[in-house]
VOGU-3710 file (C-alpha; in Angstrom, 3 decimals, decimal comma):
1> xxxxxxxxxx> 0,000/0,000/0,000  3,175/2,122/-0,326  2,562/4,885/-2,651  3,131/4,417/-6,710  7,066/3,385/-7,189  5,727/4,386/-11,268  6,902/7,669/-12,682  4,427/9,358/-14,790  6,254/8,412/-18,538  6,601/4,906/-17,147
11> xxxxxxxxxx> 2,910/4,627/-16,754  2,042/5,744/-19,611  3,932/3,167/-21,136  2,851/0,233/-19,050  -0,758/1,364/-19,991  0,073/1,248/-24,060  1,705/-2,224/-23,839  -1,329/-3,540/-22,296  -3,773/-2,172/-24,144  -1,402/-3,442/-27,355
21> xxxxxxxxxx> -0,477/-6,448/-26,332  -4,002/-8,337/-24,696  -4,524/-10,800/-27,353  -0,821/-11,675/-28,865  -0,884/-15,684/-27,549  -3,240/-18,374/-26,710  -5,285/-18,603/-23,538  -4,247/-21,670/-21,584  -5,091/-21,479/-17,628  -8,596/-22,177/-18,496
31> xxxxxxxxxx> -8,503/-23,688/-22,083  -10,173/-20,547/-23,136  -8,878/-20,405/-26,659  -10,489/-17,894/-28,934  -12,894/-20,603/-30,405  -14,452/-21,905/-27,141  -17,144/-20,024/-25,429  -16,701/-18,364/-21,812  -19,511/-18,931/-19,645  -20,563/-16,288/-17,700
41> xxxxxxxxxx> -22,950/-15,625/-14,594  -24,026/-12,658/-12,412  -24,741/-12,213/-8,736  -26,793/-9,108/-8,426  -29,586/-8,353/-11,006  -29,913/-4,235/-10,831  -29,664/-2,310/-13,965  -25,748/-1,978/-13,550  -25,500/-6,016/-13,330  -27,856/-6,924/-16,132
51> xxxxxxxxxx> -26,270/-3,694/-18,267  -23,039/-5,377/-17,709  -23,933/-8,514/-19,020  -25,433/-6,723/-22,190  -21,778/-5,472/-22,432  -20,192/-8,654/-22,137  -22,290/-10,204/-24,863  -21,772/-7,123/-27,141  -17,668/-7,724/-26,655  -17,638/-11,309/-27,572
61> xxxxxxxxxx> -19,755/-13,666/-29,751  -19,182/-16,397/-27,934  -19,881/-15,254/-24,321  -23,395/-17,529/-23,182  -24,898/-16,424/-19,823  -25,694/-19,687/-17,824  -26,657/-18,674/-14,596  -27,897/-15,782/-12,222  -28,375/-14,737/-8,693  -30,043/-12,371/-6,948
71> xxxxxxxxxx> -30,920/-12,028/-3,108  -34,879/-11,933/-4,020  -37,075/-14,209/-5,892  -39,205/-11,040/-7,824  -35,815/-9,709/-8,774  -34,689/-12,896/-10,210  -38,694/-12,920/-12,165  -37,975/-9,477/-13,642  -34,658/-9,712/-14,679  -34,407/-12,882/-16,061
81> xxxxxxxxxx> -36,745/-12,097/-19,062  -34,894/-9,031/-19,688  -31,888/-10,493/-19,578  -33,650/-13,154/-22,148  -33,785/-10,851/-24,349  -30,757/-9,179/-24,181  -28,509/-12,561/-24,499  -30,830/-13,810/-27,345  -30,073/-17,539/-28,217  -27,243/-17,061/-25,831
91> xxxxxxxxxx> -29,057/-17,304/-22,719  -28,459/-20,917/-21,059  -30,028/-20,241/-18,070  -32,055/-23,159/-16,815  -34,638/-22,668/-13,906  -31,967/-24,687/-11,883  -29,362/-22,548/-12,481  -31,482/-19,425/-10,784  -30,130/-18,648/-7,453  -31,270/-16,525/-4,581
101> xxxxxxxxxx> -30,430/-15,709/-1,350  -27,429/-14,553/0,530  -25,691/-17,812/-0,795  -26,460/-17,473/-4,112  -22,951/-16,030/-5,119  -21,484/-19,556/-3,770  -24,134/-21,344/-6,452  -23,865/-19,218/-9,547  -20,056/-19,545/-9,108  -20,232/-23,033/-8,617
111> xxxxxxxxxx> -22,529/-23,627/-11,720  -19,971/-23,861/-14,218  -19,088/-20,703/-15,225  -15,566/-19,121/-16,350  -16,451/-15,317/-15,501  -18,621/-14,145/-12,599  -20,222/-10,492/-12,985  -20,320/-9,260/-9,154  -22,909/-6,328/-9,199  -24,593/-6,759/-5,526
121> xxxxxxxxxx> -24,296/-3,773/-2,978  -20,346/-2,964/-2,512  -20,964/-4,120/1,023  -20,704/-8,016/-0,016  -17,999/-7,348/-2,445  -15,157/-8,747/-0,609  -16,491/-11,782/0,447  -18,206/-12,373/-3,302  -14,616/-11,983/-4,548  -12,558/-14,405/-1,670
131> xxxxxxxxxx> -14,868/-17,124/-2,995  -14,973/-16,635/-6,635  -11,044/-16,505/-6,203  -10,687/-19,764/-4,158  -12,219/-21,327/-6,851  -10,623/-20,093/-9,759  -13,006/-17,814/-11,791  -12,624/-15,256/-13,559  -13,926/-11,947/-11,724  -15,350/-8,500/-13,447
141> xxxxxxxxxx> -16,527/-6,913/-10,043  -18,338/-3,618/-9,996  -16,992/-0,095/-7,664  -16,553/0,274/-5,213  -14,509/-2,454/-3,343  -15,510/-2,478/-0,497  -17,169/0,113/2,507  -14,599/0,150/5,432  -11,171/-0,716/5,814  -11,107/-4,246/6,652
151> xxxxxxxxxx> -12,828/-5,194/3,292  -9,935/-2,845/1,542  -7,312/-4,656/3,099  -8,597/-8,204/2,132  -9,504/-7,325/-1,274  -5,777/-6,341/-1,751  -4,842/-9,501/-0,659  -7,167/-11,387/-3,214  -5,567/-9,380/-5,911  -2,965/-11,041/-4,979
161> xxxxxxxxxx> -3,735/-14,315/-4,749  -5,867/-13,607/-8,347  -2,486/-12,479/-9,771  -1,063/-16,009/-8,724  -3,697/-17,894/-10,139  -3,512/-16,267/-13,626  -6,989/-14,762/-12,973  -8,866/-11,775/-14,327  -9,367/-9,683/-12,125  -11,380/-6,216/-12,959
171> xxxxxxxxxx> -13,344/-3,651/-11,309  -15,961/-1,293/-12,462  -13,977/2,194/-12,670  -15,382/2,437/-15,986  -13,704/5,665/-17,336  -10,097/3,853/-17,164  -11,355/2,264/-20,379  -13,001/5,816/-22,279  -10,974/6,596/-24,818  -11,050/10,390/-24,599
181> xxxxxxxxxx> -9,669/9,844/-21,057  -7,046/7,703/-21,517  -5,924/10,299/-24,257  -5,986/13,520/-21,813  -4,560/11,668/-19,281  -1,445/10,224/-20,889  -0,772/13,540/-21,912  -1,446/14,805/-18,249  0,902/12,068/-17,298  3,700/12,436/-19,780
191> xxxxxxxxxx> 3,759/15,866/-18,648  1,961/18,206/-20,667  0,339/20,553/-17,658  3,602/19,999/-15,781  3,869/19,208/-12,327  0,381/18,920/-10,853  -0,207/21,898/-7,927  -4,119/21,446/-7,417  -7,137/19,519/-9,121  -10,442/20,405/-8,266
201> xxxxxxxxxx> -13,368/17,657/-8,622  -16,528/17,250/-8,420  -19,631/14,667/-8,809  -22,667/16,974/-8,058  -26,031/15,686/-8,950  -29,692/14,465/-8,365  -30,435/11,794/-5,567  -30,190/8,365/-6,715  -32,730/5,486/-6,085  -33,220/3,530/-3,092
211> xxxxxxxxxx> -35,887/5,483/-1,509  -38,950/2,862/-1,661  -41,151/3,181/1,483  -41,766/-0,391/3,973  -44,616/-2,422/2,583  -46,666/-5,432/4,091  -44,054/-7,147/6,296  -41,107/-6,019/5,199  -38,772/-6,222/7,566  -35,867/-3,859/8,869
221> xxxxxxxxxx> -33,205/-5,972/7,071  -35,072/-6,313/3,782  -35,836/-2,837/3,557  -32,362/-1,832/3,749  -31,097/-4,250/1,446  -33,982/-2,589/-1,386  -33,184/0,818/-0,595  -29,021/-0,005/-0,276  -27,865/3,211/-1,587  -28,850/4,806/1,340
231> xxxxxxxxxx> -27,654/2,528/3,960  -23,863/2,996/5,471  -23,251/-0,246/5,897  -24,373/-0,940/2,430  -22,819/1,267/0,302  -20,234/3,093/1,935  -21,845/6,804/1,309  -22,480/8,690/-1,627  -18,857/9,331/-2,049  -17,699/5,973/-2,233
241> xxxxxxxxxx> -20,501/4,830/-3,737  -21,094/7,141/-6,164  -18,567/10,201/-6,251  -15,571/7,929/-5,909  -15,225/7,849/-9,957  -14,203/11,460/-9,472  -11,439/10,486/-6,429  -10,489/7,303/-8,924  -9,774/10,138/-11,859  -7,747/12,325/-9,403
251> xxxxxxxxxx> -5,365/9,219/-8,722  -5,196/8,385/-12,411  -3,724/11,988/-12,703  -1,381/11,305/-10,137  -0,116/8,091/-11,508  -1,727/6,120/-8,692  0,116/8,103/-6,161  -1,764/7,878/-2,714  -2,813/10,884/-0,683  -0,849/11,512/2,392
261> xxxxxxxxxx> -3,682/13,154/4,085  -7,518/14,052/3,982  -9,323/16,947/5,838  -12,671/16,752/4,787  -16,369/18,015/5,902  -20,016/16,975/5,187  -23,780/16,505/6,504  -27,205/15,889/5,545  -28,948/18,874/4,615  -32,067/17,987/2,373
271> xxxxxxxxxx> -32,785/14,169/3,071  -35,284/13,781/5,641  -35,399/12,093/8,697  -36,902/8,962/6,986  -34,034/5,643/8,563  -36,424/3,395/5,941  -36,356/5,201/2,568  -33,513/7,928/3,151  -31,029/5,579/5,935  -27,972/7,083/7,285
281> xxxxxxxxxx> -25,844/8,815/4,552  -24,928/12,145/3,685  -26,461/14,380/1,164  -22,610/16,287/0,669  -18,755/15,893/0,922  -15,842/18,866/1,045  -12,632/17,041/1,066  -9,363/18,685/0,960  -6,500/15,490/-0,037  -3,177/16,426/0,274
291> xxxxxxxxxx> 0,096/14,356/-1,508  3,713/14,033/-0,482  4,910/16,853/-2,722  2,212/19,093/-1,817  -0,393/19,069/-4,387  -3,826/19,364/-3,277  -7,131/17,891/-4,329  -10,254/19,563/-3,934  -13,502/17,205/-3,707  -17,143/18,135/-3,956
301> xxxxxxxxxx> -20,012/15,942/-3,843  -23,774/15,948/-3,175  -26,787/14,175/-3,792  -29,928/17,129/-3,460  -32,378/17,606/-6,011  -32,845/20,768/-7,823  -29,306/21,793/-7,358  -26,532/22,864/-9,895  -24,619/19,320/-11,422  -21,253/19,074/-12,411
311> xxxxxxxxxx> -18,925/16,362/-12,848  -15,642/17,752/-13,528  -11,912/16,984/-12,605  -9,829/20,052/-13,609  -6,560/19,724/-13,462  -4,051/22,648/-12,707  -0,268/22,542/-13,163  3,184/24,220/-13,440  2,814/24,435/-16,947  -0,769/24,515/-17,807
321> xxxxxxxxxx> -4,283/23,361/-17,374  -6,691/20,562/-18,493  -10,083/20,065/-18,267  -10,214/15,719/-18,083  -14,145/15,055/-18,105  -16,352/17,452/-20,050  -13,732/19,292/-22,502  -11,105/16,988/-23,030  -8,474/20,150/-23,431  -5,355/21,050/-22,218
331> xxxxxxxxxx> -4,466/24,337/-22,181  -0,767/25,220/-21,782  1,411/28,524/-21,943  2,435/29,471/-25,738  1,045/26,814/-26,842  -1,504/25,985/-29,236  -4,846/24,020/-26,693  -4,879/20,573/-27,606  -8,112/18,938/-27,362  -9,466/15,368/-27,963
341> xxxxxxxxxx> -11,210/14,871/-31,346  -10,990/11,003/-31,929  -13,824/8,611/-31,866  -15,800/8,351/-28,436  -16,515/4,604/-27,414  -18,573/2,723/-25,396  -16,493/2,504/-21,786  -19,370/-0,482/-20,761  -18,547/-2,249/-23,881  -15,079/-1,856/-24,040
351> xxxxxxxxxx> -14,387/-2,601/-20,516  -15,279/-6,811/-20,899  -13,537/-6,636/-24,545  -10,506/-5,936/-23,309  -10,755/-8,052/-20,101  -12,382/-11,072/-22,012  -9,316/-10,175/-24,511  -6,558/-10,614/-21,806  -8,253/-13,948/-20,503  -8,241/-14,969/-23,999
361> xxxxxxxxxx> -4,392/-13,892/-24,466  -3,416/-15,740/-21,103  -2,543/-12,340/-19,651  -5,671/-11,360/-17,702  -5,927/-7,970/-16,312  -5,549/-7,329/-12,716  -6,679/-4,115/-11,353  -7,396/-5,056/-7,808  -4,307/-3,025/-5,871  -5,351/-0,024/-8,214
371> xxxxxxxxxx> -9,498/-0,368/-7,402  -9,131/-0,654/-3,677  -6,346/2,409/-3,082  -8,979/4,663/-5,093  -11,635/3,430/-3,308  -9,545/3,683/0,113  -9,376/7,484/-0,971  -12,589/7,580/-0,704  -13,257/5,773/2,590  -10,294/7,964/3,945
381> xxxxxxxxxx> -12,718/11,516/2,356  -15,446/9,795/4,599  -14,134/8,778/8,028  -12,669/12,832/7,827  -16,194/14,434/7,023  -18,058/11,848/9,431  -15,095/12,712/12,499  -14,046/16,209/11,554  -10,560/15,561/12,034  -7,581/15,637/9,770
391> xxxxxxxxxx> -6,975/11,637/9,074  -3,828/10,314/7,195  -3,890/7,634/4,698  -2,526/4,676/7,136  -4,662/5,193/9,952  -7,670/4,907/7,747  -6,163/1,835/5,944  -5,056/0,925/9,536  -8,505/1,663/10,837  -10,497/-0,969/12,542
401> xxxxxxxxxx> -14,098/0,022/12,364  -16,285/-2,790/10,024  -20,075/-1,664/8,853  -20,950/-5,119/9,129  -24,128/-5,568/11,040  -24,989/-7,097/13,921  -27,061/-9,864/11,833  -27,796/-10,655/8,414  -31,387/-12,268/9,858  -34,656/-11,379/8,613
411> xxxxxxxxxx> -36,484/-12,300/11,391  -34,523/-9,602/14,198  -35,091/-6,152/14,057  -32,452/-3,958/12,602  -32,550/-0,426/13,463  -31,104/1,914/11,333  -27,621/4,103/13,026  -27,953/7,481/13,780  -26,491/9,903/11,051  -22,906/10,350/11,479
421> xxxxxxxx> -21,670/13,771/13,650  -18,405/15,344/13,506  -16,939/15,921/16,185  -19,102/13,409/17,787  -18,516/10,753/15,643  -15,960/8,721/16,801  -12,217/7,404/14,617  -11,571/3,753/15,076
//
């Protein structure tokens, strides 16, 4: 967890050889030559999941979905006829191979299938993974990581242990794989705005879903789990949740470099006081990150309806500046602006070609050190706001405190936590 040992040309350069070199030999840890198809199944049926197994079947011909799991029966209904369609005469699925409950990761896993799509709340991400890697699948594994440190620290060590085992190995920070941001920030990082001083970003928009009031006999537990955005324990906060694609771009500026420090504020402003459809998060992050060499990076988030949006990194250095989400442009002294004017792509899309590539090429991708530092960042942007103290990046990594709750039982009741206070709110 030491900070990036990469200079900025050399990652450039790592990046182009993998992106040139994914599909240069034959597949043989799993016999997946380039003629044989690659069964694939997903645990967690939201639109994110099932859109990623769209994307999946758009990248390769001969990718057949053969099982899915979700933790509730009218989920798995739903989404199985949409997913019908989508896979066409690709769809294997057999009413055998539908799983639910909190198990059902162990049984779509252990139906047969080469490549797992892991698209539950973040909260069960870590444990999703340690299995699929035990038994030797191939993982794409949506962001973030994890919600708390512990689930950080062990998903570093399955990257790990994937990276033994010859195993994919890819998480959902989708814009890594946009092509106008890989082009704006290999120039950022082969030096065209100079040494970085300051980047300001921000992920300012609408609330998201998971606001459904209690029906019938719902119980505590199952209403959190159906309106998961807005549970703690469930999805880390808006900023890891949501906002942390902004905190992932500011480390792809620094060439994975990791924050030194993080002084950050927050509250709840417009959600009501509503535990069932609003939880325990935040509606807004400040966070001030700070690097070795003195740069800082200024993050703003929120989640409140009616407001201003804007999802921006701008990036300001010795020698110029560059606007790396909406413009694409890099403006430097005497210079004429640069500013990107290839093709666009689809991120989604290209995302599983080039991981289903690398499996293919016997050189899967494995971006599980690089997924859980960014969304680390975020945690670290989080326990700051929540405490109101200045926190450094080891004693959050270092930090003890696990969202997990008390039970996982549908029959207990489950209160909801109070909303965080600073300066009341305690660091563990």
């Amino acid at each position: 967890m030491n900070p990036s040992l990469l200079t900025r040309r050399s990652f450039v350069k790592s990046g182009s050889v993998l992106s040139a070199g994914l599909a240069l030999s034959p597949y043989v840890s799993k016999g997946l030559t380039d003629d044989k198809p690659i069964r694939i199944g997903i645990v967690g049926c939201g639109g994110r999941g099932c859109g990623a197994v769209g994307n999946a079947m758009a990248a390769d011909p001969k990718v057949e979905l053969v099982a899915i799991g979700d933790l509730f029966e009218d989920r798995i209904n739903q989404r199985s006829k949409q997913l019908e369609k989508v896979c066409g005469s690709r769809y294997k699925v057999t009413d055998e191979n539908k799983f639910t409950g909190f198990d059902c990761y162990k049984k779509v896993i252990d139906a047969g299938v080469d490549y797992v799509i892991l698209a539950s709340p973040p909260a069960f991400r870590p444990t999703q993974l340690e299995y699929a890697v035990e038994k030797g699948i191939h993982c794409f594994y949506e962001k973030p990581v994890a919600v708390d440190a512990p689930g950080i620290r062990k998903v570093i060590e399955l990257a790990k242990k994937a990276k033994e085992k010859n195993l994919g190995f890819m998480s959902g920070f989708c814009w890594r794989y946009n092509f106008p941001k890989r082009a704006v920030f290999s120039r950022v990082l082969d030096g065209a705005v100079g040494d970085i001083n300051a980047m300001y970003s921000t992920y300012n928009a609408g609330e998201v879903g998971g606001n459904r009031g209690r029906t019938g006999s719902q119980s505590d537990l199952e209403i959190q789990l159906r309106n998961w955005p807005k549970h703690l324990w469930l999805a880390g906060d808006s900023i890891v949740e949501q906002a942390i694609h902004s905190i992932d771009m500011m480390q792809w500026a620094m060439g994975e470099e990791l924050p030194i420090e993080a002084d950050g504020s927050g509250g709840r402003q417009v959600y009501p006081d509503d535990p069932d459809r609003y939880g325990n998060i935040y509606d807004h992050f400040a966070i001030v990150y700070k690097w070795a060499n003195g740069a800082r990076g200024y993050h703003f988030s929120r989640q409140q309806n009616g407001t201003q949006g804007s999802y921006e990194l701008e990036i300001f250095g010795k020698k110029g500046f560059c606007s790396a989400k909406n413009k694409h442009a890099i403006m430097t002294d005497g210079q004429t602006p640069w500013r990107y004017s290839d093709r666009n792509n689809d991120m989604y899309k290209t995302e599983h070609e080039e991981l289903i590539a690398s499996i293919r090429s016997g050189d899967p991708i494995n971006d599980g050190v690089r997924a859980a530092n960014s969304t680390m960042v975020g945690i670290m942007g989080r326990m700051s706001a929540y405490t109101g103290k200045k926190l450094t990046f080891q004693q959050a990594l270092n930090s003890k405190e696990d969202l997990t709750p008390p039970h996982l039982d549908f029959a207990q009741p489950l209160p909801v936590p109070s909303v965080p206070k600073p300066g009341l709110t305690k660091f563990i």
